[in-house]
C-alpha positions as CSV (number, residue, x, y, z in Angstrom):
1,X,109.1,109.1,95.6
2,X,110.1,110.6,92.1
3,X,108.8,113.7,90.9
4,X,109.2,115.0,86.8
5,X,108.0,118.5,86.1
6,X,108.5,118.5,82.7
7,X,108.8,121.5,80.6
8,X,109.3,124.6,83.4
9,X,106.5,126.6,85.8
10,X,103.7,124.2,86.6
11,X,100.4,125.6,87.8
12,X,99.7,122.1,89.4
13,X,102.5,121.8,91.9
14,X,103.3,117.9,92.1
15,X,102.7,117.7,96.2
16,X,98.8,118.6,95.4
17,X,98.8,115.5,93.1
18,X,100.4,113.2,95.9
19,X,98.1,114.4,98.6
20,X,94.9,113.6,96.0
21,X,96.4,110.5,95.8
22,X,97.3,109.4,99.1
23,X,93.9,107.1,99.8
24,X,93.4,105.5,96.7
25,X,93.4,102.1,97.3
26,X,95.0,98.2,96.4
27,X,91.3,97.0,96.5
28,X,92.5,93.2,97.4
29,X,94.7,94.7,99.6
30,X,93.5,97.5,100.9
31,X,96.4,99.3,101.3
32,X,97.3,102.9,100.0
33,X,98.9,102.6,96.2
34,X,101.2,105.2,97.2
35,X,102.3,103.6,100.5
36,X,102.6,100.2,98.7
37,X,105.3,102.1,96.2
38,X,102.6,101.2,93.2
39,X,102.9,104.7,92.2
40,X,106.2,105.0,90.1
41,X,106.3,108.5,89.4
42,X,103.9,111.7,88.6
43,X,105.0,114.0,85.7
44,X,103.6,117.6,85.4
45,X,103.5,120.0,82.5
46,X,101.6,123.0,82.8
47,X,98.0,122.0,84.2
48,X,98.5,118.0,82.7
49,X,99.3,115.1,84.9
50,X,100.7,112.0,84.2
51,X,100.5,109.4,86.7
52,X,102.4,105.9,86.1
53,X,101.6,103.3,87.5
54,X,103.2,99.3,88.2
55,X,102.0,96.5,89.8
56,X,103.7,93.3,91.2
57,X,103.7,91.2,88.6
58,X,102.4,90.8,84.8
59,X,99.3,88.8,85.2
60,X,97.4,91.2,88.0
61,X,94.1,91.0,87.5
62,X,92.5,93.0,84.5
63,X,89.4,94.6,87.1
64,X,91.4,95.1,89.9
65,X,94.4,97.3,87.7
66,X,91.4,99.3,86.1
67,X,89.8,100.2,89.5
68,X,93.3,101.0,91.1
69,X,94.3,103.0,87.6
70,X,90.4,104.8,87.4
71,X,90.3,105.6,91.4
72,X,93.9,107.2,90.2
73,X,92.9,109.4,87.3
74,X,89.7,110.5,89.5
75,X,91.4,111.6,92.6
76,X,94.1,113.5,90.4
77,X,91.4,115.1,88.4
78,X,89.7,116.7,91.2
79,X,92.8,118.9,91.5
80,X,92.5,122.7,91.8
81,X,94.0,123.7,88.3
82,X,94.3,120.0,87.0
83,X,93.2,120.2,83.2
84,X,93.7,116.6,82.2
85,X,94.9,113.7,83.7
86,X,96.5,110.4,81.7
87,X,97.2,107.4,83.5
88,X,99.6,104.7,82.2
89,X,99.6,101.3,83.4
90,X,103.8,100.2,83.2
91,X,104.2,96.5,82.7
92,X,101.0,94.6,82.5
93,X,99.4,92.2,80.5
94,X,96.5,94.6,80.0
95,X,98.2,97.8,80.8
96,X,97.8,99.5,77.0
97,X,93.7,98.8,77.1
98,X,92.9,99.9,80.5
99,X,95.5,103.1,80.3
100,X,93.7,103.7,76.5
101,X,90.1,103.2,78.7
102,X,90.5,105.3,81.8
103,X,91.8,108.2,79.4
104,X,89.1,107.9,77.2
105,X,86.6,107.5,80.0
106,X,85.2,103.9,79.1
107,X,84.0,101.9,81.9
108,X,85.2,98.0,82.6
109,X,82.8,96.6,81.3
110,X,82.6,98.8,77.8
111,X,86.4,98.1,77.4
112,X,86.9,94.5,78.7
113,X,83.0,93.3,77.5
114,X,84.2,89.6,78.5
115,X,85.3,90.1,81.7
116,X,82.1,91.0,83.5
117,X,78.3,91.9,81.9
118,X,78.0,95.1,84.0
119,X,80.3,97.8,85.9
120,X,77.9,97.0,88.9
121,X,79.7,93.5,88.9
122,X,83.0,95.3,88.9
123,X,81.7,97.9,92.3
124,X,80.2,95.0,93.7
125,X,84.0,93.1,94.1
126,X,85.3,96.6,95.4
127,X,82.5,96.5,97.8
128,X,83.5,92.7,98.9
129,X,87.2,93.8,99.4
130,X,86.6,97.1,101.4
131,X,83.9,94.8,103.6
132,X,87.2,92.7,104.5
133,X,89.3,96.0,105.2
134,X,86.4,97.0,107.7
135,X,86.1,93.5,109.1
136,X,90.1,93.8,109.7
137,X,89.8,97.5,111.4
138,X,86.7,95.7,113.9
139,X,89.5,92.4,114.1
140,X,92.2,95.2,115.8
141,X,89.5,97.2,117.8
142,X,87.8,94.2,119.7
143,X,91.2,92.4,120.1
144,X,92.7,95.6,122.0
145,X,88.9,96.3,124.4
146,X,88.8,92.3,125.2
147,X,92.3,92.7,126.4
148,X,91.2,95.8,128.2
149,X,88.9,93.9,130.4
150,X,85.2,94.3,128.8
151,X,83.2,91.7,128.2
152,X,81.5,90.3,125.5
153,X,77.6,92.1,126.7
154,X,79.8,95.4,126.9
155,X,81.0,95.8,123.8
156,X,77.2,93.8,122.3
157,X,75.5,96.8,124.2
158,X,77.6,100.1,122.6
159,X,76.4,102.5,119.9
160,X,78.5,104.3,117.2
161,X,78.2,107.6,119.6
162,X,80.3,105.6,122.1
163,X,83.6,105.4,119.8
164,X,85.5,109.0,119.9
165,X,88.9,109.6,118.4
166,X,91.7,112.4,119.0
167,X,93.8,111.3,116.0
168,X,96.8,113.7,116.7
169,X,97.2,111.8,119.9
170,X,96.5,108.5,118.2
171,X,94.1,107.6,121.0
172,X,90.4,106.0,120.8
173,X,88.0,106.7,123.5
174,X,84.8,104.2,124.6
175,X,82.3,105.6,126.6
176,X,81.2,103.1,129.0
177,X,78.3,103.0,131.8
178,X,80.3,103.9,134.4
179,X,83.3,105.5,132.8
180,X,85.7,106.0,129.4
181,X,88.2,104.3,128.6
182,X,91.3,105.5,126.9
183,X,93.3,103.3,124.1
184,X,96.6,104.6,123.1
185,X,98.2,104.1,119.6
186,X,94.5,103.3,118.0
187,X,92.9,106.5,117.3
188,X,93.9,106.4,113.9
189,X,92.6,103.0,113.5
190,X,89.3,103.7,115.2
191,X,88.5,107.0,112.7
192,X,89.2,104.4,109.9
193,X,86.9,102.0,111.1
194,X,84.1,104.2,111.5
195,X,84.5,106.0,108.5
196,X,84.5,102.8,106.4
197,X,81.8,101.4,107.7
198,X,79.6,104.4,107.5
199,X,80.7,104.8,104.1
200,X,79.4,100.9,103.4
201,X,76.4,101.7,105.3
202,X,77.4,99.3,107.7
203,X,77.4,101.4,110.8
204,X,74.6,104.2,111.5
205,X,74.1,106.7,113.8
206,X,72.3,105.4,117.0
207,X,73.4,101.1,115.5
208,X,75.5,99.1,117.0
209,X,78.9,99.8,116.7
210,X,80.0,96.4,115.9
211,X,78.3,94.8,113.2
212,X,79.2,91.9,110.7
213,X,79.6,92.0,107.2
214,X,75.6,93.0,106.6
215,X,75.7,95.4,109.0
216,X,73.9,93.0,111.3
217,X,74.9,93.1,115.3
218,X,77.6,90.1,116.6
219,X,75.2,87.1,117.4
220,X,74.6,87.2,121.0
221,X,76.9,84.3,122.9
222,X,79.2,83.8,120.1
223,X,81.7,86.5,120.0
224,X,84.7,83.9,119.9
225,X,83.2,82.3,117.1
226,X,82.7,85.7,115.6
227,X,86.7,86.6,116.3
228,X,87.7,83.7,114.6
229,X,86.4,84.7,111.3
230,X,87.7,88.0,111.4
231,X,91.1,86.6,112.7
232,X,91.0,84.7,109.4
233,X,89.8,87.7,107.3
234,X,92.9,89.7,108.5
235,X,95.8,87.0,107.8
236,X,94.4,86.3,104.6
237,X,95.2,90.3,103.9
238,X,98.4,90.3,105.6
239,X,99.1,87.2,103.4
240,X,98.3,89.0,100.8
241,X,99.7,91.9,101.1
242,X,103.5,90.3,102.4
243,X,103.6,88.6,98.9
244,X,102.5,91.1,96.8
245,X,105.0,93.3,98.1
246,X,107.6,91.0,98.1
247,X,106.8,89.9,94.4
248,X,106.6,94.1,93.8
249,X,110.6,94.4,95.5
250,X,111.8,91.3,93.4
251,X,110.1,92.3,90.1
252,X,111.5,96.3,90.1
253,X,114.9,95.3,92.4
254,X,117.5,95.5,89.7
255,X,115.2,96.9,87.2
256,X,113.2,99.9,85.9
257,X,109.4,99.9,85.5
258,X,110.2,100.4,81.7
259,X,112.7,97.7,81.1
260,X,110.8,94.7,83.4
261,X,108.3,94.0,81.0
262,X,110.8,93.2,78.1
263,X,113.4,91.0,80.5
264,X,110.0,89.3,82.0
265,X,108.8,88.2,78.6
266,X,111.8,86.4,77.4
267,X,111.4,82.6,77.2
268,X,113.8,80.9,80.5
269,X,116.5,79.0,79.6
């Protein structure tokens, strides 16, 4: 990924930035910016950062590019030693008002008064979207422990305590009646789930630990049912995220961030 320290010694050193950055997420997607390649380059002068920004095509919608560009400026300002942060949105219809509104600190709704009547409307969508990322996490986990053998009053009857995690191993533990059982390569997956759905409010110490979309426990009898809407939850964000990223390659393939604006506006022949 491209680093510019402009103008000699930095006091910020560009590795803290990417680090801050590393979770902020594609809220339609919910994918890391920074994994996605959204995040075109970070420049450093002194204790200023300048983060720019691109998305996969022109028309990206207005509320999601100011979340993605105001998560951005947030993480980056909580920087030891960061003393201002400016974000610029490369390439987008709306990229000069929301980089002119997250630097001046306006909300959504203050700078785009049109698009929505309060920011709650705006937190309320990033709440929808990270409700389907948790749906997706519970998709993997109750995919892998049906395989495993358990049964559908099994995994009704656990508790959040039951889920453990060594992530270094990438392994998830269950604690069962009789035993645990061990699942290699989802440890990772299991301490995302559980932290995002705490973070919702979805899942509470001593609750269920799988709930739907309210926080609610699976219906009793219908846990096929159940799988089939988070099967369909999942490939709608694998869609998703598949052509966004393959709009993103064939937008910036033979081009810069700077000069893909310009050749995307002329008329076709």
């Amino acid at each position: 990924m491209p680093i510019q320290d402009v103008g000699g010694a930095s006091h910020v050193r560009p590795e803290q930035v990417w680090a801050a950055i590393a979770d902020v997420l594609d809220p339609e997607l919910d994918r890391p910016l920074v994994d996605l390649g959204f995040v075109d380059r970070l420049e450093i002068e002194g204790t200023a950062v300048s983060i720019f920004l691109k998305l996969p095509t022109f028309w990206c919608a207005p509320n999601f590019a100011y979340l993605m560009a105001s998560d951005l400026a947030e993480k980056a300002r909580a920087v030891p030693g960061v003393g201002s942060v400016r974000i610029y949105l490369l390439d987008h219809c709306a990229g000069e008002a929301i980089s002119t509104a997250v630097n001046s600190g306006l909300s959504f709704a203050a700078a785009f008064p049109d698009e929505v009547t309060t920011d709650s409307d705006l937190q309320e969508l990033r709440r929808t979207f990270l409700r389907k990322g948790f749906l997706m996490r519970q998709d993997l986990l109750l995919r892998r422990l049906l395989r495993a053998g358990l049964s559908e009053e099994t995994l009704r009857s656990r508790c959040l305590e039951d889920l453990s995690w060594d992530e270094a191993g990438d392994v998830a533990c269950l604690r069962l009646p009789e035993a645990a059982l061990q699942l290699s390569t989802l440890g990772r997956a299991a301490r995302a789930y559980v932290e995002r759905g705490q973070a919702l409010g979805l899942l509470r110490l001593g609750g269920p630990l799988f709930v739907d979309e309210r926080g609610e426990p699976i219906p009793g009898g219908d846990l096929q049912g159940f799988l089939r809407r988070l099967r369909a939850v999942r490939l709608s964000l694998l869609f998703d995220t598949a052509m966004c990223s393959a709009l993103f390659r064939t937008r910036y393939q033979h081009a810069s961030a700077e000069t893909a604006h310009s050749q995307e506006g002329e008329d076709p022949l």
